[in-house]
N, C-alpha and C positions, 0 to 999 in steps of 0.2 A: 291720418293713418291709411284712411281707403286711396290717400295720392302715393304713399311711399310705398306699396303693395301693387298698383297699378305699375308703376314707374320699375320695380323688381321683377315684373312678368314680360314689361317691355323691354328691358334688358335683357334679360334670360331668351327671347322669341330672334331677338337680333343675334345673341352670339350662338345659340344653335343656326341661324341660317346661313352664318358665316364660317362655320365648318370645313375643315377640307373634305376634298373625296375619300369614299372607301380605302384605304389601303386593303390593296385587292394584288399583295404576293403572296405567292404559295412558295413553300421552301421542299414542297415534296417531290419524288423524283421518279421514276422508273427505270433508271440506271442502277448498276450495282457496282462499286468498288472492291476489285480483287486486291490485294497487295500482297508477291510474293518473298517468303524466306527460307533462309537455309535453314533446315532440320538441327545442323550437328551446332551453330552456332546462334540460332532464333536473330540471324540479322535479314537486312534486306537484300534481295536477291535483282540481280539482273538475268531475264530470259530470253533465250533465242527462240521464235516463235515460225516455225514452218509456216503454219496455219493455223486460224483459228476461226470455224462456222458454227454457227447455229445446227443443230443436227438435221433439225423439218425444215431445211433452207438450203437453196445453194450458194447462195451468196455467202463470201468472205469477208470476215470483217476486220483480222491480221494477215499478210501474207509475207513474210521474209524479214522477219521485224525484230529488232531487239530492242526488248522494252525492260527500264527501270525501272521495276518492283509493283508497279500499278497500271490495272488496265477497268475503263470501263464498262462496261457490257448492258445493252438493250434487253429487258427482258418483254415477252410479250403476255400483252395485258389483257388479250382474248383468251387465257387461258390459266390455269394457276401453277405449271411450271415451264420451266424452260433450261433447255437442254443443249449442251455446246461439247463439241469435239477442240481439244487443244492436240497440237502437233508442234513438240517442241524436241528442244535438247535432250528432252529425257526421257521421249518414245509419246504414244500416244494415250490421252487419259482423256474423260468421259466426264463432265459435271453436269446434273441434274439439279434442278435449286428450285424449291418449293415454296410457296407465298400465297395471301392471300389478298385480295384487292378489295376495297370499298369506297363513298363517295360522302364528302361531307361539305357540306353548307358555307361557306367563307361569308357570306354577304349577300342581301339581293342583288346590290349593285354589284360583284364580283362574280356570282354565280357558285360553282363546284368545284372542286380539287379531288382528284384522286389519290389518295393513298394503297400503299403497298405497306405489307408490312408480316408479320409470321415467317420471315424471309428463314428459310433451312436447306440443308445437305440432302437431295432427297437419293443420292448415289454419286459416288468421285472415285477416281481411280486415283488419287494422288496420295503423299504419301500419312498426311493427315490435312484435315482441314478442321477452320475451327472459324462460327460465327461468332462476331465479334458487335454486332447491331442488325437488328432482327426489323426495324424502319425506318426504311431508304427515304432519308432525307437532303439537301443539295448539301450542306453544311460539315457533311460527314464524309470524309476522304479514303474511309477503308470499313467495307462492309464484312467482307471475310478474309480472312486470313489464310493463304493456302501453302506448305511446307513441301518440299524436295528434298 
């Protein structure tokens, strides 16, 4: 008995040390997914995009662009919102987008991951918008929905 007990503990000590590594992916993101539609028919929309910056920035991150119904956008993570001028076909409109951040534990051996998440309309000039996932995860291709 005391050998088929020993022989159980020394099996169990070999296949934990045989283990793979952590899986140490994070699917979280600090990107946001726009995706735009037409108001009169809720399809997807293609935009002409003059420009389009971050407002406390002068750097451009569209310039003369026409894009099919989705665009990325960097939000910054020193702060808890972030603010973008668009300059398109349809004159100039204002997005403020509100969020909050925190850090959680994936693994010793992985370390932290940031999450984003509370993600809202905190002011838009457009002609409705509508959140559609409130945390920005990589897996997720349309965070808010914005209408023309």
């Amino acid at each position: 008995m005391k050998s088929g007990i020993l022989f159980f503990i020394v099996i169990l000590c070999v296949v934990m040390a045989c283990q793979d590594e952590a899986d140490c992916i994070s699917s979280t993101t600090d990107f946001v997914n726009l995706r735009f539609y037409k108001v009169e028919d809720n399809e997807t929309d293609t935009i002409e995009f003059f420009s389009l910056k971050p407002l406390a920035s002068d750097s451009t991150l569209l310039s003369d662009t026409t894009i099919n119904s989705v665009i990325r956008l960097p939000l910054d993570l020193n702060a808890t919102s972030t603010s973008f001028v668009f300059d398109t076909e349809f004159g100039r409109d204002t997005l403020i987008l509100g969020y909050e951040t925190s850090t959680r534990l994936i693994s010793e051996e992985c370390g932290i991951e940031l999450l984003v998440f509370g993600l809202q309309s905190l002011r838009n000039d457009f002609d409705s918008i509508q959140v559609v996932n409130d945390i920005l995860v990589e897996e997720i291709n349309e965070d808010i929905r914005i209408y023309n």
